[in-house]
C-alpha positions as CSV (number, residue, x, y, z in Angstrom):
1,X,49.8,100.4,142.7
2,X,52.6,102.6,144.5
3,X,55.7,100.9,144.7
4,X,58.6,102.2,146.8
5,X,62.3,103.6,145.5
6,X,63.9,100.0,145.9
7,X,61.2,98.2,143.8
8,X,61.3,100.5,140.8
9,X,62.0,99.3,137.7
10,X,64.3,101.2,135.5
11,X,61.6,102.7,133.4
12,X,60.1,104.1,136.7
13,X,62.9,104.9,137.3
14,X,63.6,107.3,134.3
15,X,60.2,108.3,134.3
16,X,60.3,110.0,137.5
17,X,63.6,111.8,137.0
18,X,62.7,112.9,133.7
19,X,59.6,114.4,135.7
20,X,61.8,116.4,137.9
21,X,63.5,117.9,134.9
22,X,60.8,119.5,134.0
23,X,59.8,120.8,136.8
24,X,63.5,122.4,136.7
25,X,62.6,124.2,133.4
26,X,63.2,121.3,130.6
27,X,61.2,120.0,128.0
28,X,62.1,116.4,129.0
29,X,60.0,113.5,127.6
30,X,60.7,109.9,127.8
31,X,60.8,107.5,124.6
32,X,60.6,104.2,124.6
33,X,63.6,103.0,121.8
34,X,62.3,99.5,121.9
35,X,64.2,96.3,123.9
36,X,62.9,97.8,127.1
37,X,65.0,100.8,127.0
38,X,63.4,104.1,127.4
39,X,65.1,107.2,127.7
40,X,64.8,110.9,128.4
41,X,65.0,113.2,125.5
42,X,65.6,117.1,125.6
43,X,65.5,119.6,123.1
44,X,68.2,121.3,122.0
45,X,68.3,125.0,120.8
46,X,70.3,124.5,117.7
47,X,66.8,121.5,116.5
48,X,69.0,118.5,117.7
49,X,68.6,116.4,120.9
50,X,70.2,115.5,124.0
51,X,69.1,111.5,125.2
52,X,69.9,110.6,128.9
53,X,70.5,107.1,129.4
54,X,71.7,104.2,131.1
55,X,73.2,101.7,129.0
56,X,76.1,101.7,131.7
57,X,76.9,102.0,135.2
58,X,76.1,105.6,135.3
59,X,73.9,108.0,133.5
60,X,75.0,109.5,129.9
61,X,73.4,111.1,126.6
62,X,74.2,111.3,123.0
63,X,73.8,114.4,121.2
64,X,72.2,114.8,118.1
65,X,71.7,117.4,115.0
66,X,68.7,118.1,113.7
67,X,69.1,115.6,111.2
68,X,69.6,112.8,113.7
69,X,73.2,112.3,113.8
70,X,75.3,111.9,117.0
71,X,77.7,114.8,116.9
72,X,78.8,114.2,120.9
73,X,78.2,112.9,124.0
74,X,77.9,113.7,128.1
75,X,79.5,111.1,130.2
76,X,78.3,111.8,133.8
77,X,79.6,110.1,137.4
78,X,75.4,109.4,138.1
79,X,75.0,105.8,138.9
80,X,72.1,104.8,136.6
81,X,70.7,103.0,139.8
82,X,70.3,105.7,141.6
83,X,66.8,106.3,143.5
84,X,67.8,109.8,144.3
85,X,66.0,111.7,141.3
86,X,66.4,114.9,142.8
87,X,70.0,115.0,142.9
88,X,70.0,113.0,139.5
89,X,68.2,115.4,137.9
90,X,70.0,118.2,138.9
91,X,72.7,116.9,137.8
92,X,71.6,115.8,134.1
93,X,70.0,119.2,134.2
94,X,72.7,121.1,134.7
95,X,74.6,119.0,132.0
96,X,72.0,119.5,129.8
97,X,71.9,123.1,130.2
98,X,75.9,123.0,129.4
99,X,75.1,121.6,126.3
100,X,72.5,123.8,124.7
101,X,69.5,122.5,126.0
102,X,66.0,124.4,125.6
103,X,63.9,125.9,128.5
104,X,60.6,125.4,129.0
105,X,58.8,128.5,128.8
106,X,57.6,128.4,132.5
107,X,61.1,128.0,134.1
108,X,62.4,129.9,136.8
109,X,66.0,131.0,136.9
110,X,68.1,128.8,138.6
């Protein structure tokens, strides 16, 4: 079944954004961290992780070590309700990238 942007749910939501950063050049997957959250987690180059959420009224990640711990944090001005996933994920994206994200290996310079 297709639903339209109004009637996704925030999952689809995420989903379909997280698609768009990769097609932008990010290994971006979503996870599922239980309660009905998921979220979209990118590599970073140093082994840790950036994971994009929204736990508020707009879009934000933690950032984590390669051991797991949160060492930081991207606040962004993205409502997490957002149905435009182009310009959301453009946006996480480019904050991403800011913050030591890896490339995919087909990416295109941007």
């Amino acid at each position: 079944m297709i639903t339209s942007a109004q009637e996704w749910t925030e999952e689809e939501r995420t989903e379909k954004i997280a698609e768009a950063m990769m097609a932008l050049g990010l290994d971006a997957s979503t996870e599922d961290t239980g309660g009905g959250i998921v979220c979209i987690v990118i590599p970073r180059t140093d082994g840790g992780a950036i994971s994009w959420g929204t736990a508020d009224l707009t879009w934000g990640a933690a950032i984590t070590d390669e051991d797991g711990q949160q060492v930081s944090y991207i606040n962004t001005e993205c409502p997490s309700n957002s149905n435009d996933v182009d310009g959301t994920a453009k946006a996480l994206f480019d904050a991403s990238l800011r913050n030591g994200a890896v490339r995919n290996r087909s990416s295109r310079l941007l």
